[in-house]
Backbone as numpy.savetxt, mean C-alpha at the origin, in Angstrom:
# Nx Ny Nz CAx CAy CAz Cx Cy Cz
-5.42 6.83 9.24 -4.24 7.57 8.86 -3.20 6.60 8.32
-3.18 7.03 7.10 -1.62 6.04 6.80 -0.92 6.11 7.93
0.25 4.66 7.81 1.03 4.40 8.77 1.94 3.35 8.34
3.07 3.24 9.27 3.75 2.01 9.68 2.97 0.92 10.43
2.72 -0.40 9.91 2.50 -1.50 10.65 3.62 -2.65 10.80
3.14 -3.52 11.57 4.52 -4.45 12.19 3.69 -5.27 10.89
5.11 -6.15 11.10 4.87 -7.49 9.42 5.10 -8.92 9.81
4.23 -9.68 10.22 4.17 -10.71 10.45 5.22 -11.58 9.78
6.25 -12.45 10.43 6.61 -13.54 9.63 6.54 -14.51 8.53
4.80 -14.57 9.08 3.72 -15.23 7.87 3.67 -14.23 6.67
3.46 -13.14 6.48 2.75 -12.08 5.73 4.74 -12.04 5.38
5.63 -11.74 5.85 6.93 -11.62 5.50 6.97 -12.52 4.22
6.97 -13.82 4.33 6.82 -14.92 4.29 6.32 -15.11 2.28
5.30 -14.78 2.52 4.06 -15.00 1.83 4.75 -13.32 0.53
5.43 -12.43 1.09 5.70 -11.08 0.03 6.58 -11.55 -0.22
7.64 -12.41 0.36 9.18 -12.62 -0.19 9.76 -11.67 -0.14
9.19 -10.83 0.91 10.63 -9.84 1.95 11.66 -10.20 2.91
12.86 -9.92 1.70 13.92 -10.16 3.13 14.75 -9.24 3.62
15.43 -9.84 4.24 16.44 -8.92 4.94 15.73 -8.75 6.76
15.92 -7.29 7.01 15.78 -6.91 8.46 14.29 -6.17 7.85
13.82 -6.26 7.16 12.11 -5.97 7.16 10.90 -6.41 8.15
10.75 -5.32 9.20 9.57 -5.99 10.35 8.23 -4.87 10.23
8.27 -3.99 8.91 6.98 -3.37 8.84 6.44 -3.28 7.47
5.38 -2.98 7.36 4.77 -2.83 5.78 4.24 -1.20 6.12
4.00 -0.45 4.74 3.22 0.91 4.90 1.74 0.44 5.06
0.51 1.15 5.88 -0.73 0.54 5.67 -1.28 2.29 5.73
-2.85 1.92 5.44 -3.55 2.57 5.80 -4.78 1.88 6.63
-5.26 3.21 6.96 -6.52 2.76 7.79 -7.42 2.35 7.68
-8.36 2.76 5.88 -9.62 2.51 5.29 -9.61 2.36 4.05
-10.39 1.22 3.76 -9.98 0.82 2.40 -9.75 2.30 1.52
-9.15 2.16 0.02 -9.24 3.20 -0.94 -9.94 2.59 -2.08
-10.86 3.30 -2.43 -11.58 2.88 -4.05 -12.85 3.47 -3.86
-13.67 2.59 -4.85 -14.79 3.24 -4.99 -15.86 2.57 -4.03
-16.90 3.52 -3.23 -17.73 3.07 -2.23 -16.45 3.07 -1.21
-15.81 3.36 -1.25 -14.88 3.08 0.47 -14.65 4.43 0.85
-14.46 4.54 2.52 -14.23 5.71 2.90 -13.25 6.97 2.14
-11.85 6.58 1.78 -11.12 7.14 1.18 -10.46 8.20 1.93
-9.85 8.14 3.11 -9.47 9.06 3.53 -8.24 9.73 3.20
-8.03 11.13 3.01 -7.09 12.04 2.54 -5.51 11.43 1.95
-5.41 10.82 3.42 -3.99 10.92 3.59 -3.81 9.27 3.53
-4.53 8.25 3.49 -4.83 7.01 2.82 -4.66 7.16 1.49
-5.34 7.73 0.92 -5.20 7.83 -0.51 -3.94 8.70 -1.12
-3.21 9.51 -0.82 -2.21 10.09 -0.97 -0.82 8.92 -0.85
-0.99 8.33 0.16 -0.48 6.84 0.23 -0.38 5.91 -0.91
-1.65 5.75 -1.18 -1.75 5.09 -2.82 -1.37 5.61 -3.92
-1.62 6.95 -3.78 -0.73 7.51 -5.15 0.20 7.63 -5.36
1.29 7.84 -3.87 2.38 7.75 -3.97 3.09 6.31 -4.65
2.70 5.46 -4.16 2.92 4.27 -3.97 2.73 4.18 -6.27
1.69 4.52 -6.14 1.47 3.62 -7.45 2.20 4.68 -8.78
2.27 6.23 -8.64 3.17 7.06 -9.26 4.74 6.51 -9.03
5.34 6.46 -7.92 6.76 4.93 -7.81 6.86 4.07 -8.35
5.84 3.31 -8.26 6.03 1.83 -8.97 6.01 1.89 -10.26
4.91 2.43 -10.86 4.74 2.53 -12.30 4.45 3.24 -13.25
4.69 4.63 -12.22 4.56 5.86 -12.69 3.15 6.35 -13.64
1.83 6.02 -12.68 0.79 5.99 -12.93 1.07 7.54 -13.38
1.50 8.61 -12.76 1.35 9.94 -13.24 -0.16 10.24 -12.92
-0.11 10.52 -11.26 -1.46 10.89 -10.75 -1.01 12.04 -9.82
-2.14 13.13 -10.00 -1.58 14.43 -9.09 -1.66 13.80 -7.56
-1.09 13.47 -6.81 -0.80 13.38 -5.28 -1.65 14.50 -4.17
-3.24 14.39 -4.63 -3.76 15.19 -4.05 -4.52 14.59 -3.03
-4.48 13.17 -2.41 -5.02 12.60 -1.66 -6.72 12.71 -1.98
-7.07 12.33 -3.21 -8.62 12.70 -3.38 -8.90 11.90 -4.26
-9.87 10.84 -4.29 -9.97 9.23 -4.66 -10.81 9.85 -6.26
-10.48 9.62 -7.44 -11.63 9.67 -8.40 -10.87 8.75 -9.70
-11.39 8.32 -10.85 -11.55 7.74 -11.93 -10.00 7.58 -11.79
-9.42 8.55 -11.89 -7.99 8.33 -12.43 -6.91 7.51 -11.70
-6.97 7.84 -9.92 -6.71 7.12 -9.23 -7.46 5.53 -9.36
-8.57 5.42 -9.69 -9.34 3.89 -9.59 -8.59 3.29 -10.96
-8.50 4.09 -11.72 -7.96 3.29 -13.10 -6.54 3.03 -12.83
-5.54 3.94 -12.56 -4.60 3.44 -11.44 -4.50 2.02 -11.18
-5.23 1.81 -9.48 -5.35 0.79 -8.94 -5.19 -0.43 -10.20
-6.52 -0.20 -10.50 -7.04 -1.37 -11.45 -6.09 -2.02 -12.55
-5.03 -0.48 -12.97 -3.94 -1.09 -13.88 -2.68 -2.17 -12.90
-2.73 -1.30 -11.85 -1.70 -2.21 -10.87 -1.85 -3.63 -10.79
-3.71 -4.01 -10.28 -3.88 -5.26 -9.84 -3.93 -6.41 -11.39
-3.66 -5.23 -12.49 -3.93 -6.67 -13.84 -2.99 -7.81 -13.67
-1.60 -7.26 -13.21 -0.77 -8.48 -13.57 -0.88 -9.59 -11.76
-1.35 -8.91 -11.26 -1.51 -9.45 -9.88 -2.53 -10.76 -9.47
-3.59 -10.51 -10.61 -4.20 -11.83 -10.07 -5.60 -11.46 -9.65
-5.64 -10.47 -9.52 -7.20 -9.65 -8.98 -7.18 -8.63 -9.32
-8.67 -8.07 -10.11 -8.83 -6.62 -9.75 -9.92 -6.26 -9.59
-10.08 -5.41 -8.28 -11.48 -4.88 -7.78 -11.13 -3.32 -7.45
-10.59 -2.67 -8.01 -10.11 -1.70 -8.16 -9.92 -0.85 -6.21
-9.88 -1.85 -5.88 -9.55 -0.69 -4.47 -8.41 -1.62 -3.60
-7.88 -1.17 -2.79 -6.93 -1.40 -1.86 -7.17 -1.63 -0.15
-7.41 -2.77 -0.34 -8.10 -3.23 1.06 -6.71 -2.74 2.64
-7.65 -2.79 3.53 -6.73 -2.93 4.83 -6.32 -4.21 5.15
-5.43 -4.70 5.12 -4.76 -6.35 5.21 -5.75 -6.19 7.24
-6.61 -7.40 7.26 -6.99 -7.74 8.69 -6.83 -8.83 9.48
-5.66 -9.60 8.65 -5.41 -11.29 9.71 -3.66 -11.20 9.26
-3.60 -12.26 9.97 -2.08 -12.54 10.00 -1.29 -12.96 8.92
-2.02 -13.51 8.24 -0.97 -14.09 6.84 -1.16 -13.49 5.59
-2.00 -12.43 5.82 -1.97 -11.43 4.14 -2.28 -12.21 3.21
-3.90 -13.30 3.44 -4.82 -13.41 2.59 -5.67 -12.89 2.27
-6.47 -12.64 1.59 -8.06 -12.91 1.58 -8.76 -14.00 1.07
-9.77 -14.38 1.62 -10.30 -15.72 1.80 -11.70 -15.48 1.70
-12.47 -16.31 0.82 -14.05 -16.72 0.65 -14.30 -17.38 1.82
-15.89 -17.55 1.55 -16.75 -17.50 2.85 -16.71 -19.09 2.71
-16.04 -20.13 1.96 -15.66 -21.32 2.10 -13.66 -21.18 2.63
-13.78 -20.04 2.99 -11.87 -19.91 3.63 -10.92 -20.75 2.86
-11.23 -19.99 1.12 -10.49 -20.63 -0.13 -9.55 -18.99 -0.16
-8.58 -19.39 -0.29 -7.82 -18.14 -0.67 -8.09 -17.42 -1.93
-8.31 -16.45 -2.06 -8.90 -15.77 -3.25 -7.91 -14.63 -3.90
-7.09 -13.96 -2.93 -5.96 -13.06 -3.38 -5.11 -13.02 -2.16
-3.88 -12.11 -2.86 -2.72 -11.44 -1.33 -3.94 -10.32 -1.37
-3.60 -9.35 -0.20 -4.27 -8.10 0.46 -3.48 -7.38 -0.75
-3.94 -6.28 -1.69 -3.76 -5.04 -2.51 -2.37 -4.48 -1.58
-3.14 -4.21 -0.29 -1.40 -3.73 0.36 -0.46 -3.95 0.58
-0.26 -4.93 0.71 0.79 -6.23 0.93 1.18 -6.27 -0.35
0.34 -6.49 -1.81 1.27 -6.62 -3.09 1.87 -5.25 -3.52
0.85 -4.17 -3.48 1.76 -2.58 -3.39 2.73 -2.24 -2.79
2.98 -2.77 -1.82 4.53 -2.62 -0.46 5.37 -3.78 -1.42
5.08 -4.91 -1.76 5.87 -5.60 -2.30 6.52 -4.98 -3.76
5.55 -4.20 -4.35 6.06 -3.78 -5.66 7.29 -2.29 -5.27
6.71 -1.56 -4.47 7.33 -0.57 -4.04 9.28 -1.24 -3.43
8.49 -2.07 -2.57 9.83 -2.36 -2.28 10.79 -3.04 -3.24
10.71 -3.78 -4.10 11.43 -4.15 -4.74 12.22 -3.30 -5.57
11.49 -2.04 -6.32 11.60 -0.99 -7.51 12.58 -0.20 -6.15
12.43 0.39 -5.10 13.16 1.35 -4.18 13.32 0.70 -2.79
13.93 -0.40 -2.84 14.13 -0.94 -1.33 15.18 -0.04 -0.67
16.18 1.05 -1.01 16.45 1.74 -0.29 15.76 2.90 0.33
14.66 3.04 0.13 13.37 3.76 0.81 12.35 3.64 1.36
12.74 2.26 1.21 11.30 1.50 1.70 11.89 1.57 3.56
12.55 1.61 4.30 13.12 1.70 5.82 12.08 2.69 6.26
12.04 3.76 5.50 11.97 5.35 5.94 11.28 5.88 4.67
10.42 6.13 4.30 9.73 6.62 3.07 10.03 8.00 3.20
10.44 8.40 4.05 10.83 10.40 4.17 12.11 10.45 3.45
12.91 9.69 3.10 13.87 9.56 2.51 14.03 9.55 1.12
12.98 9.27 0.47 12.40 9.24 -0.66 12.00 10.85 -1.05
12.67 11.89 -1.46 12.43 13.02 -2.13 11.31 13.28 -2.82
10.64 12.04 -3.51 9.31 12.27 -4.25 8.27 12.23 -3.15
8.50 11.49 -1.90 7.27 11.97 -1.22 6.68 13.04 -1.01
5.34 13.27 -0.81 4.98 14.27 -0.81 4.99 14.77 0.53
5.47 16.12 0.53 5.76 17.10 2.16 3.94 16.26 2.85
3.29 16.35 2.60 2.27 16.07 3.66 2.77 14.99 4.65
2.94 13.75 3.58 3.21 12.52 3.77 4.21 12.62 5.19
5.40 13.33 4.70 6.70 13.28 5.17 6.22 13.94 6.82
5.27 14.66 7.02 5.06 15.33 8.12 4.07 14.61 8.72
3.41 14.01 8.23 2.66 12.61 9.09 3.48 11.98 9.59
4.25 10.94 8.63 5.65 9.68 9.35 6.71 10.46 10.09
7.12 12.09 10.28 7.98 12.84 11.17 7.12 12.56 12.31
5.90 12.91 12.55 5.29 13.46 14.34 5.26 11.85 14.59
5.41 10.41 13.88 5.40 9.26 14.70 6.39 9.34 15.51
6.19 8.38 17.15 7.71 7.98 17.58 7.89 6.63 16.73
9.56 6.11 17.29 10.06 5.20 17.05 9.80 4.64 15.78
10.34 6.10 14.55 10.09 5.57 13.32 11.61 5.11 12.57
């Protein structure tokens, strides 16, 4: 389920987030092609990437071509593209070869970074953000201590 995660110092660090920033948006399972893709994961990404760069993707939480071409336009200027959006799984928001050579930031970590920069007054509270979509907004409502 998409969510709020806590944001490491390191991973802070490494996005060049400042201020009082101690979370990133995540999801649960990767999004792309061959990955689980779950609903409200992927609704996450569209939001995210219709904000940033106004991919102009219907927000139907349902992974296909248009969403992957999406992605894939996001990661050109980034440095990687494998068209999906990994779950960041260690502390410093690398990814690393099987010689533990750094190979990219985590997709999520640079999407929260792009988001935040374009709407850092929404980035606190994404329900605050009017373009979210009501699903969204009623997921991040039933959290506590949001």
């Amino acid at each position: 389920m998409a969510h709020k995660a806590s944001l490491s110092d390191e991973v802070k660090q490494s996005m060049d987030i400042g201020g009082d920033v101690k979370h990133y948006w995540n999801i649960d399972k990767a999004v792309g092609w061959e990955c689980k893709n779950d609903w409200d994961d992927v609704l996450l990404i569209q939001y995210f990437l219709n904000s940033i760069n106004g991919a102009n993707l219907v927000e139907d939480g349902i992974f296909g071509k248009k969403t992957y071409k999406a992605i894939r336009a996001f990661q050109k200027g980034k440095g990687f593209v494998d068209g999906k959006i990994d779950v960041a799984t260690n502390a410093d928001g690398y990814v690393y070869n099987s010689t533990q050579t750094i190979i990219s930031v985590y997709a999520i970590y640079t999407i929260n970074l792009s988001y935040y920069k374009k709407h850092q007054v929404f980035y606190e509270d994404l329900r605050m953000d009017n373009k979210l979509p009501s699903e969204l907004c009623q997921i991040f409502s039933s959290w506590k201590n949001n």
